[in-house]
BATI-58790 format. One line per 2 residues: number of its first residue (from 1); for each residue x negated, y, z of C-alpha. Coordinates in Angstrom, 2 decimals. Layout:
NUM = X/Y/Z; ...
REM end
This chain:
1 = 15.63/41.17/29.05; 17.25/37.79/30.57
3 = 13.89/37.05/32.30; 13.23/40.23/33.31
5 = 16.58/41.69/34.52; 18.91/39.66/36.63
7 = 21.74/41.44/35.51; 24.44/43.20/38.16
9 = 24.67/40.97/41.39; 22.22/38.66/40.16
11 = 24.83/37.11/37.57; 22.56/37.14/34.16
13 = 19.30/35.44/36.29; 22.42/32.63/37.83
15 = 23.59/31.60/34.50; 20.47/31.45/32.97
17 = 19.27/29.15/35.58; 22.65/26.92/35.61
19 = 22.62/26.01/32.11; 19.20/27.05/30.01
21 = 20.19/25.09/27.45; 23.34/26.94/26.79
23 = 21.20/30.40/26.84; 18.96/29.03/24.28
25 = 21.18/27.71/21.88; 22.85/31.17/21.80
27 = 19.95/32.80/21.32; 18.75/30.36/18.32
29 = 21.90/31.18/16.93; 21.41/34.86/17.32
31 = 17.91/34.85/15.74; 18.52/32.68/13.13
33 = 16.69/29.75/13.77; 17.62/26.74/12.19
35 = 20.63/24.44/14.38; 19.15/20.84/14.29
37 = 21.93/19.10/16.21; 23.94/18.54/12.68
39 = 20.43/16.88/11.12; 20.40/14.64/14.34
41 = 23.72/13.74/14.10; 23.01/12.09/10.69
43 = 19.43/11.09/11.32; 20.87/8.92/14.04
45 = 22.88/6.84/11.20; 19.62/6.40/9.55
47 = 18.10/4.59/12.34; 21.11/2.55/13.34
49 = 21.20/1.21/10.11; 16.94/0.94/10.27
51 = 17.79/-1.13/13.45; 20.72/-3.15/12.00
53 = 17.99/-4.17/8.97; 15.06/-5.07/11.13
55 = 17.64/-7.28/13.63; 18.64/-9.33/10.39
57 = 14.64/-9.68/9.58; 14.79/-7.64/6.47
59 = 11.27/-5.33/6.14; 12.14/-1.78/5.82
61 = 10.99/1.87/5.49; 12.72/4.47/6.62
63 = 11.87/7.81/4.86; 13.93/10.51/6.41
65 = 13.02/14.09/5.77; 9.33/13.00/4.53
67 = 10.04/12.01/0.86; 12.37/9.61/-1.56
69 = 15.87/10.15/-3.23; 17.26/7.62/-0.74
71 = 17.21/7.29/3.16; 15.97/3.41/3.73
73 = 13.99/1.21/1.31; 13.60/-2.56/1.33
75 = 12.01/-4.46/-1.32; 15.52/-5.36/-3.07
77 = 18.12/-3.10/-1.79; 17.64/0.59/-0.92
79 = 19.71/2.25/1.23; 21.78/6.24/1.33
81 = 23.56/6.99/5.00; 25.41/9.54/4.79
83 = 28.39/11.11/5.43; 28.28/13.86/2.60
85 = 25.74/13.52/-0.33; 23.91/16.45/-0.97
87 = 22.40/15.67/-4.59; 23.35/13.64/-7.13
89 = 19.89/11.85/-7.31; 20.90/10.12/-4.00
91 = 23.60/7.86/-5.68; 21.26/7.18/-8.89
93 = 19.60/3.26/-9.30; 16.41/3.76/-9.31
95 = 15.58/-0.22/-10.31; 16.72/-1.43/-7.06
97 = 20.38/-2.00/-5.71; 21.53/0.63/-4.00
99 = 24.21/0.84/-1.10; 26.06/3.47/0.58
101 = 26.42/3.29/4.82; 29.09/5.20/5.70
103 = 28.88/6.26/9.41; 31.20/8.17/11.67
105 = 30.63/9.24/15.51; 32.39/11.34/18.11
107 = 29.92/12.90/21.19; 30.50/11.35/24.17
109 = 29.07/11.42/27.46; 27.96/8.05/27.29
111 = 26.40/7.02/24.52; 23.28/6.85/22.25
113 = 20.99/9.24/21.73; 17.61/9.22/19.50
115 = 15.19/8.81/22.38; 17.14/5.39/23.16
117 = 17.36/4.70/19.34; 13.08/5.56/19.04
119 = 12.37/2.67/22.26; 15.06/0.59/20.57
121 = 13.32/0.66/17.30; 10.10/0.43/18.73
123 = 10.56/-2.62/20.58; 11.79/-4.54/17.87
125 = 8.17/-4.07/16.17; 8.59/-0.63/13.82
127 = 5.20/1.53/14.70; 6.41/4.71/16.98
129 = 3.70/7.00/15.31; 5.52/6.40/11.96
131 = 9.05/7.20/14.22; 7.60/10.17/15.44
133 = 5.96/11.49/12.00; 9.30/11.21/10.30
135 = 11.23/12.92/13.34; 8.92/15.77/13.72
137 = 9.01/16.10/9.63; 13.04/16.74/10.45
139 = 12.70/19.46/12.91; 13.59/16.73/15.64
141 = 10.11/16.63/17.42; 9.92/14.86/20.78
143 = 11.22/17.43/23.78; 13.82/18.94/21.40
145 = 17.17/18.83/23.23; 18.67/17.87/20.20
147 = 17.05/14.20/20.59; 19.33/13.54/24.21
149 = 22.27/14.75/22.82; 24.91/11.45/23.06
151 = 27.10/9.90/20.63; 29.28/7.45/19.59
153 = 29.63/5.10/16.86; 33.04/4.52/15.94
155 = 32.88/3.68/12.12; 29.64/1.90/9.84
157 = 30.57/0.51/6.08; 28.18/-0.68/3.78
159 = 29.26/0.11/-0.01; 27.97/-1.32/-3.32
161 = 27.19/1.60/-5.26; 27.50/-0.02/-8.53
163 = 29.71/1.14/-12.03; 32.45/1.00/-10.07
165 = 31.42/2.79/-7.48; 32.81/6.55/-7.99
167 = 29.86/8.71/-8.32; 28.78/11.40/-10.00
169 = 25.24/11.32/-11.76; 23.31/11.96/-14.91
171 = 24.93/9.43/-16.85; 28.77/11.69/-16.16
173 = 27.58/13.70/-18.77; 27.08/13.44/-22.76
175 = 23.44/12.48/-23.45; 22.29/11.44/-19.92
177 = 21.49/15.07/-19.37; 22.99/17.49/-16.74
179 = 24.18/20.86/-18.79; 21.67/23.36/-18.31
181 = 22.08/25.62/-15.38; 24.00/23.70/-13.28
183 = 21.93/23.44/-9.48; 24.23/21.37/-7.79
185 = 27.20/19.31/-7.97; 29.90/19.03/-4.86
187 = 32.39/16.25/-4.96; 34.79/14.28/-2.55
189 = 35.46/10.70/-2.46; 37.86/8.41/-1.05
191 = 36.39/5.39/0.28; 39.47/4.05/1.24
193 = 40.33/1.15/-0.53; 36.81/0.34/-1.96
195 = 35.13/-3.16/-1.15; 32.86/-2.99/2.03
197 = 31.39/-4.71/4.75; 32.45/-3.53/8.08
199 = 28.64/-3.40/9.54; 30.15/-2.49/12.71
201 = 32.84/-4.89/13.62; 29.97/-7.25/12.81
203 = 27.99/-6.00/15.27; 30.39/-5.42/18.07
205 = 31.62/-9.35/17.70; 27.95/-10.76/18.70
REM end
């Protein structure tokens, strides 16, 4: 109706053309269709931690959306960014040592965005195809507006996620075994106060 009508003095067809973007985010929101800008937000962590790895000249694999309880995987440490954990699986050893990155950003106008973070990446040697196949596996295919959409980093810390390490997994409950029936498991935890390395205070003093 948008297209068609231009709406009393021409006022619909004006804001549609000043800000598309705007029209079509309400109307995703209308219909239903599934937001993406909260999966880049966090996707964005993933590959500023896949960058910090490859700049230290450790080989890794990011996963994403395309398969595997955690995010990154090296051949001795594998890695979980997030800022919430949605399964318990994600915090579980899985013969490898396992570390939390903890990353916090605000939008701003200047920033970085996943199409700076995909040439970033790419330049430092990780195959764009691979990039791209992961991206377009979490709704985040190239064109999306969600992919120029800024931010900043203000907080990365790398945890330990070890026995002392306060997480909930199979081995909370008697036997090994989560009680029957249960489909998921929300907690909150306080990092504060837990041993880290402050990955980006080390990266903002070189």
């Amino acid at each position: 109706y948008h297209f068609v009508s231009p709406g009393e003095n021409g006022a619909t067809r004006k804001a549609l053309i000043a800000s598309p973007e705007k029209w079509w985010n309400q109307w995703k929101s209308l219909l239903g269709n599934r937001d993406s800008e909260t999966e880049a937000y966090s996707i964005m962590g993933e590959l500023l931690v896949l960058e910090y790895l490859i700049k230290k000249g450790i080989k890794a694999i990011w996963h994403g959306a395309e398969g595997g309880v955690q995010d990154i995987q090296t051949e001795r440490v594998n890695y979980e960014v997030k800022s919430t954990i949605n399964s318990i699986y994600q915090l579980k050893n899985k013969g490898a040592d396992l570390k939390l990155v903890f990353c916090r950003f605000e939008r701003a106008p200047i920033g970085t965005d996943l199409n700076s973070l995909v040439v970033r990446l790419k330049s430092l040697g990780y195959p764009e195809d691979l990039l791209e196949q992961t991206l377009e596996a979490s709704g985040l295919e190239k064109g999306c507006t969600a992919r120029s959409k800024k931010y900043r980093l203000i907080e990365m810390k790398s945890y330990d996620v070890d026995d002392s390490f306060p997480a909930i997994t199979e081995s909370s409950f008697k036997g090994d075994v989560i009680p029957k029936n249960i489909l998921r498991i929300n907690y909150t935890v306080d990092l504060s106060g837990l041993p880290c390395e402050n990955i980006f205070e080390t990266e903002q003093k070189k």
